[in-house]
C-alpha positions, 0 to 999 in steps of 0.5 A: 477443505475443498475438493479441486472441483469445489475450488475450481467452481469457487474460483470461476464465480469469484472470476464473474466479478473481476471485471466489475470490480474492475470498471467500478470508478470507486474500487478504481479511486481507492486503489489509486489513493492505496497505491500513492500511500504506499508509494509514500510511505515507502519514499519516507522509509527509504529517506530514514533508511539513507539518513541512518547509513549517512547520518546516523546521530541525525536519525531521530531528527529524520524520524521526527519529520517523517512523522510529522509529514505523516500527521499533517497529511491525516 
């Protein structure tokens, strides 16, 4: 366990590189792609989610294409 102290110099080193991670166009590109994935997938859920309030007996039919659209984006 660290001291305060020892956590306080950990998190001022740690801190020298947000800025580099920052402006690097790689870092920025994966963030990016992580954050459209996410977005996504999230969308997909919420469209099972709606399809099991208002559509129950079609839920395995709305899980199947979201499953599909999911297969043909890898």
């Amino acid at each position: 366990m660290l001291s305060a102290q020892e956590k306080q110099i950990v998190e001022e080193r740690l801190s020298m590189y947000d800025s580099l991670l920052d402006n690097d166009p790689e870092i920025k590109e994966r963030l990016t792609r992580a954050e459209a994935r996410a977005k996504l997938q999230g969308q997909q859920e919420a469209i099972v989610d709606m399809v099991e309030i208002r559509f129950p007996e079609l839920l395995e039919l709305a899980r199947q294409h979201v499953s599909q659209l999911n297969d043909s984006k890898e």
